[in-house]
N, C-alpha and C positions, 0 to 999 in steps of 0.2 A: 327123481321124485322127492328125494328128502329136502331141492331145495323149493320144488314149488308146495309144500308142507309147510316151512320154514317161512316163505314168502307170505300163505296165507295165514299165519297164525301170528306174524310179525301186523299185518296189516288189520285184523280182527282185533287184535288189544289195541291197538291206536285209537280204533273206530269206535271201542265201547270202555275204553279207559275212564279214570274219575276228570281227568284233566278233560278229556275229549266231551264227554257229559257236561262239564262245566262249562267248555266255548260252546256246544250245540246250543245252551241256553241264550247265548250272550248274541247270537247270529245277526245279525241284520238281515230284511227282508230280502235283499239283492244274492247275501250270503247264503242264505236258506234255499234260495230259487237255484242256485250255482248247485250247490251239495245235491238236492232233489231232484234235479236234471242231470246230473253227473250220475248216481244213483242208479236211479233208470235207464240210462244210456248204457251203462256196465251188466245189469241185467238181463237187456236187449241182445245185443252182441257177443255176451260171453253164452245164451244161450242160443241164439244162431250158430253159435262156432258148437254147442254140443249138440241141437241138431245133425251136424254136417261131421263126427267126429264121435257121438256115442255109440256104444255099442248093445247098451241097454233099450227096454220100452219104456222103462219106469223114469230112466232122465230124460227121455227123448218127451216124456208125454207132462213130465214137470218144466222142459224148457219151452215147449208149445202154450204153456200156461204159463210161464213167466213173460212170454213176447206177448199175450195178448194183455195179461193185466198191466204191466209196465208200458206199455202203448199208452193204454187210457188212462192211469195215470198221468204220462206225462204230458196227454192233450188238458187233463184237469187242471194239471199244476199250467202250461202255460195258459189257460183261459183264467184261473186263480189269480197271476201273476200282473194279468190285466194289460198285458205288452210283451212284444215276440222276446221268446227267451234264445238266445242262441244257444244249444243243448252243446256242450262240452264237457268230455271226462277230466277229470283232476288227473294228478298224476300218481296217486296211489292206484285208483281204477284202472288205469291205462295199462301202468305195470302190473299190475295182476292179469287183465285180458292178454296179457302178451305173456306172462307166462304160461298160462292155462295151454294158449294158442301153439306151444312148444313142447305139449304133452298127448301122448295119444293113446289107444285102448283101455284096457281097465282102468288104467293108471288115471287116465283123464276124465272117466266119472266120478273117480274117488277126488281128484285135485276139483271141479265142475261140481259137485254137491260140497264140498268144504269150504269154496269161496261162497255158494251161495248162501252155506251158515251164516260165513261172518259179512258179508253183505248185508244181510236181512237182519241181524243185527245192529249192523252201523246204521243201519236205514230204518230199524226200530228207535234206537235210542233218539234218530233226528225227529224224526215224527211227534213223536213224544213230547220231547222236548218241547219242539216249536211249538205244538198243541196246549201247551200250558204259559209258556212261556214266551211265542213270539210276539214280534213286535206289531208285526203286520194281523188285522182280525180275519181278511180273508185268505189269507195264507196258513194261520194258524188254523182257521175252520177245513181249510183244505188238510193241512199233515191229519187233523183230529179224524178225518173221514176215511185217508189211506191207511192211517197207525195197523186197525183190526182186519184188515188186507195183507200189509205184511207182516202180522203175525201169522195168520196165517201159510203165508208163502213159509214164514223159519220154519214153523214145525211139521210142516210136508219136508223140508228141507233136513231138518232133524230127522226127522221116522227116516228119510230115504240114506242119511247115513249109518243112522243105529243100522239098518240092514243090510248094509255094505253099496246100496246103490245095484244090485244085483235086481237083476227080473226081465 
């Protein structure tokens, strides 16, 4: 447990570090499309796996609402994008769903609402960012419309850990 702890708190500071804020601004639109589909693909999946793997109602019924918003998201961003994106995780995502994927009962709502913090996080700061600062006008119109979406998602994500993820 203390290394998928360690895992997710190593990959939360990368994701919202000043360094990391400073490239999210500097993105190119192809960069942006990568990160924002990676993003969504990590949310997708790592809440099918707490689905099939919680033992809570409160993550089960937060991961049912991550798969449906992150869906349409990422039909947004590819229609945004204006050409087929091929939706691939980066490899911080990837290792994270695969450690998650290596954890189970309580253990694994606590590690499954931790990564979604710092998920929704990374995925706040991109949004943001791009919104003010990308290159691209309908990509940036697009992060500008998801940003108050995945705020959203953090602070359900937030409340479900202040309370242990329990219910």
């Amino acid at each position: 447990m203390h290394f998928v702890k360690a895992l997710i708190a190593a990959i939360a500071i990368s994701l919202i570090s000043p360094a990391a804020m400073a490239q999210t601004a500097k993105r190119s639109p192809q960069e942006f499309v990568k990160a924002a589909a990676s993003s969504d693909m990590f949310e997708i999946r790592s809440s099918e796996l707490a689905l099939r793997k919680s033992q809570t109602s409160r993550v089960k019924e937060f991961a049912r609402m991550m798969i449906k918003d992150h869906t349409t998201s990422s039909k947004r961003l590819l229609s945004a994008a204006k050409k087929a994106v091929e939706p691939e995780m980066t490899s911080k995502h990837a290792a994270q769903l695969e450690a998650l994927s290596k954890v189970s009962g309580e253990s694994f709502d606590n590690a499954y609402v931790e990564a979604q913090v710092a998920a929704h996080q990374g995925a706040l700061a991109l949004m943001t960012s791009y919104a003010k600062n990308g290159q691209a006008k309908h990509l940036a119109a697009h992060a500008k419309k998801t940003a108050p979406v995945i705020r959203q998602h953090l602070k359900h994500a937030q409340q479900l850990s202040k309370s242990g993820s329990q219910g």
